[in-house]
C-alpha positions as CSV (number, residue, x, y, z in Angstrom):
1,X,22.7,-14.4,55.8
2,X,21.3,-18.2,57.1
3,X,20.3,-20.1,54.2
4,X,16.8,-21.0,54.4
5,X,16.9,-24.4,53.4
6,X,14.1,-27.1,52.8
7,X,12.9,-29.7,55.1
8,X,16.1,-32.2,55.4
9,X,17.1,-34.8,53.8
10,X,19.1,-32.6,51.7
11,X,23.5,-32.0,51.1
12,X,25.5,-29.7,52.7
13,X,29.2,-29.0,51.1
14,X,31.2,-27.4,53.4
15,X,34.5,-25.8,52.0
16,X,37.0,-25.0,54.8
17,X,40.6,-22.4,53.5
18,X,43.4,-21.0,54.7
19,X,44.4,-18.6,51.7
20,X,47.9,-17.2,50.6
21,X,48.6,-14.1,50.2
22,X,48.4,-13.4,46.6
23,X,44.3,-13.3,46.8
24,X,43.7,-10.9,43.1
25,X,41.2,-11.7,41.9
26,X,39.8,-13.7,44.6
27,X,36.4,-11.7,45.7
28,X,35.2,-11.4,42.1
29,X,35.9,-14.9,41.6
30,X,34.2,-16.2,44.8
31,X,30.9,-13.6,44.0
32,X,30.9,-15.0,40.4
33,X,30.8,-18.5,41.6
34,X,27.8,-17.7,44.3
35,X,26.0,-16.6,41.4
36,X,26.8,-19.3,39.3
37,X,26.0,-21.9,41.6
38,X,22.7,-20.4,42.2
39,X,21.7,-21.0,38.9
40,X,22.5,-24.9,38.9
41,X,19.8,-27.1,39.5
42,X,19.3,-28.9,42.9
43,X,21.2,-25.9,44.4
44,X,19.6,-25.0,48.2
45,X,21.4,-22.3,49.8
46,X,24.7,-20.8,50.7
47,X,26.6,-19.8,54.0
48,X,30.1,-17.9,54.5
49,X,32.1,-16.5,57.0
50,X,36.2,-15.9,56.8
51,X,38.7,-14.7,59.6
52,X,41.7,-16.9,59.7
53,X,40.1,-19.5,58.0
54,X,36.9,-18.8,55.1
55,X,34.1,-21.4,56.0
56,X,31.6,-21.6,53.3
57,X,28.9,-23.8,53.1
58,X,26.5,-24.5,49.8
59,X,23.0,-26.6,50.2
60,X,22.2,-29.1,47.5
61,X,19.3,-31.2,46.9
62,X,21.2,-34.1,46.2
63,X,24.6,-35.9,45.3
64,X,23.9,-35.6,41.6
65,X,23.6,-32.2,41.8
66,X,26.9,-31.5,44.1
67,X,28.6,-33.3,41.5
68,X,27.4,-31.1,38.3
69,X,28.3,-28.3,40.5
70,X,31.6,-29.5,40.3
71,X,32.3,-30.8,37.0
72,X,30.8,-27.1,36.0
73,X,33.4,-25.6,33.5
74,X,33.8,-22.2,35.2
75,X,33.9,-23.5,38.6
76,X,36.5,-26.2,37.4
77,X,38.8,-23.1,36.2
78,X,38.2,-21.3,39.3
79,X,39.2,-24.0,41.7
80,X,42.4,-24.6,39.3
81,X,43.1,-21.1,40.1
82,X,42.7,-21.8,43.8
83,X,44.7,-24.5,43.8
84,X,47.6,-22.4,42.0
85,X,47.4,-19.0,43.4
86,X,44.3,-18.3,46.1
87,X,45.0,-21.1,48.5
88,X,47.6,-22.2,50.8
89,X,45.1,-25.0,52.2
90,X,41.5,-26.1,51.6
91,X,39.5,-29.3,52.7
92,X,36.0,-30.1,51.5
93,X,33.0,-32.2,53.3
94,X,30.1,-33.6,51.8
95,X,27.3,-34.2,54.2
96,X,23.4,-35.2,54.3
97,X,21.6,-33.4,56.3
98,X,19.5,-35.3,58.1
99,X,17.9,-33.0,61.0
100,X,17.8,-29.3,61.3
101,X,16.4,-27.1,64.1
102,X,16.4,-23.7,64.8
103,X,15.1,-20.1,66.1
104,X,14.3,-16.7,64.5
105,X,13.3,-13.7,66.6
């Protein structure tokens, strides 16, 4: 689903992996974090898609509210897990978004 986001300027994290191939425990984990991270403040939106590599993309307000995101404890423990078990690579970018266009049928 495309996030429907406000009217820019407003953050976009973009989380780019390549996971291993010991991934239990992974889908619950990455559902449970959605849900979490809808419940922060300044959170916007979220977009994912995986094939070789998982592209996921969360909307936040601002930088003060990306960063509370991720000094949250049980996203903290969940990324530790990444690092040590889900993920063989990840990169993350913080951007403002400054424009957006788009069409709907």
């Amino acid at each position: 689903m495309i996030a429907k986001t406000p009217q820019p300027p407003y953050y976009a994290v973009i989380f780019s992996s390549k996971l291993t191939d010991d991934i239990e425990g992974y889908i619950e984990t990455a559902d449970k974090m959605e849900q979490l991270a809808k419940k922060q403040p300044g959170y916007l939106g979220f977009e994912s898609g995986r094939s070789s590599i998982g592209i996921s993309v969360s909307y936040w307000k601002d930088l003060d509210a990306i960063k509370a995101w991720k000094h949250q404890m049980e996203h903290a423990q969940a990324r530790e897990k990444g690092r040590n078990q889900w993920y063989e690579s990840f990169f993350v970018r913080i951007c403002k978004v400054e424009k957006e266009y788009g069409f709907e049928r």
